[in-house]
N, C-alpha and C positions, 0 to 999 in steps of 0.2 A: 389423438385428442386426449387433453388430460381426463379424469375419473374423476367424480364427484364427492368419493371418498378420502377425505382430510380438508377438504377443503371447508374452510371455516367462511359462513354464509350468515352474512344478516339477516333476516326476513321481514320487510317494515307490513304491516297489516293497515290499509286506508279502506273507509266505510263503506264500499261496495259489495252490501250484506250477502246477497243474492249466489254469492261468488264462494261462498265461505265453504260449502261441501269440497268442492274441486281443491278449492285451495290446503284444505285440511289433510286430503288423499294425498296431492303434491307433496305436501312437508311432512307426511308419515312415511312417504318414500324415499325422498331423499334422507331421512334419520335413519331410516333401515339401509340406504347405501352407503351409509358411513360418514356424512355430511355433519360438520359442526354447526350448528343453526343457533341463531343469538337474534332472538323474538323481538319485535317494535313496534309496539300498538298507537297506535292514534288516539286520539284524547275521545273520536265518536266510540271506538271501536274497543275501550277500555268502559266506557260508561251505559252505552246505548243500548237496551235491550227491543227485538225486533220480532218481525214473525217469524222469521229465519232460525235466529238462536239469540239465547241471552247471554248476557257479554262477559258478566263473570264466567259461564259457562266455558264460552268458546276461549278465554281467555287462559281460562287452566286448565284444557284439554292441549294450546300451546304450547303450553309449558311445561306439561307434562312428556311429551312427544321431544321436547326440544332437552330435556333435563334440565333448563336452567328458565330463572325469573327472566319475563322480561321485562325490556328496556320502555321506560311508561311516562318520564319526563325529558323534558329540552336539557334539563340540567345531567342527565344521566347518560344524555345524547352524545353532550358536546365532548366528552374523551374520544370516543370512537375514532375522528382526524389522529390524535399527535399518536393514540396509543394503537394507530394501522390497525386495528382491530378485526377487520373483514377483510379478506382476498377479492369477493365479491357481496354486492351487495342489491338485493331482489326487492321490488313492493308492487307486493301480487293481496288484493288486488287495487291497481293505481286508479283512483277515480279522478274525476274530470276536475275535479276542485285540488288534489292534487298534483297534478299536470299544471295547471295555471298556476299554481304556488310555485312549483317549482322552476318553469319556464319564465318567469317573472322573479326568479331570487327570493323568494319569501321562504322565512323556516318559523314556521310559530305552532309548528306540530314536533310531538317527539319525531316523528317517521321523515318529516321534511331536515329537520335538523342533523339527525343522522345520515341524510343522503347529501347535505352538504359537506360533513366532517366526513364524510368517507369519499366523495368527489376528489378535495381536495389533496387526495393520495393518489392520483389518476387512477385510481385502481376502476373495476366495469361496475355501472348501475343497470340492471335489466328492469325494465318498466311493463312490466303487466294489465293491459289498460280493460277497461270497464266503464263505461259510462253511455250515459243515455242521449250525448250531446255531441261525440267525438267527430261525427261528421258536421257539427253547426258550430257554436262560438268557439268550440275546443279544438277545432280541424288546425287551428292556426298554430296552436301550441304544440299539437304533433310535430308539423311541418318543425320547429321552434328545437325540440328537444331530436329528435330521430336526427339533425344535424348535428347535435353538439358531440365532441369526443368525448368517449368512454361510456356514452349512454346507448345502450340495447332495448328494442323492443321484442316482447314475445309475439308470434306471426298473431295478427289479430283478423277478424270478420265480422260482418254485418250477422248478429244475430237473430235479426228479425229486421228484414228489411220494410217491410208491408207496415205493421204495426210500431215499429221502431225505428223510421226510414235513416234516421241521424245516429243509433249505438251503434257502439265498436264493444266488441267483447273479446280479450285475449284467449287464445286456445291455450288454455291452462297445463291442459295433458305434455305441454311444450317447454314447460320448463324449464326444468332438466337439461333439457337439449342446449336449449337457447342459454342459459347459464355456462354450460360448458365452450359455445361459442366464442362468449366475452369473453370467458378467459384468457383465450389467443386472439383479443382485439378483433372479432368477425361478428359480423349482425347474422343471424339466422335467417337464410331466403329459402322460400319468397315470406317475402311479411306479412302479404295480405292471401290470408288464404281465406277459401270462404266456409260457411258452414252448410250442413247437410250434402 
């Protein structure tokens, strides 16, 4: 299995705030294993301050981690396709509203724009998903995208099924893993794992 080391990684950031600790850890790891990372905020996730963290903040702790600005418009987006720019490319984490953009063709986010200019190279999109719907109007759009070529999901789970009987939350700590899968065109089994 290839090494995570050299391998130049997009990393698109969609406003599934909640998410942002794990996500932070993921991408301090993989920087520390050697990973090229080339940052993509969301238009929520560049302006939105939460209870979680505030966006400047989280935004140039990024980028600090990654060495480089990131990518923050549609216009900055659209090289990414001619200039192959990613080997692979990640959006951890993928909310429900970005799911339905994207299973739907729609790019009117930096982060969705980028993962059409980088589709369009067959090169692997891993989808990280998060949302509180993924079993209700969003179930569809899984089904929608977990088919299409060169798209990966991280093993995901019901994390809280009681009080949350419809979220799907990717196991984050899976990364990595799931990253290095796509690279040799393999989805990560099993998908659905569960949690606790």
């Amino acid at each position: 299995m290839q090494e995570i080391k050299g391998l130049k990684v997009g990393m698109g950031f969609t406003g599934s705030f909640c998410t942002f600790k794990k996500i932070l850890a993921v991408t301090e790891n993989m920087a520390e294993a050697g990973a090229e990372l080339f940052p993509i905020f969301s238009d929520n996730v560049k302006r939105m301050d939460t209870r979680f963290n505030k966006a400047e903040e989280f935004v140039a702790r990024v980028e600090e981690i990654s060495g480089r600005k990131g990518i923050k418009s549609i216009q900055e987006a659209e090289p990414i396709g001619p200039t192959k720019m990613f080997d692979v490319m990640v959006i951890a984490p993928c909310t429900g509203n970005t799911m339905a953009k994207l299973a739907a063709g729609i790019t009117d986010t930096p982060v969705l724009m980028a993962a059409k200019a980088h589709l369009r190279n067959e090169r692997p999109l891993v989808l990280a998903v998060s949302t509180n719907d993924a079993l209700g109007l969003n179930l569809k759009n899984i089904g929608t995208l977990i088919n299409c070529k060169n798209i990966y999901f991280v093993p995901f789970g019901q994390d809280d099924c009681v009080k949350k009987p419809k979220s799907l939350v990717a196991h984050m700590d899976m990364i990595t893993e799931t990253i290095l899968a796509a690279t040799e065109g393999k989805q990560l089994q099993p998908v659905i794992v569960p949690y606790g």
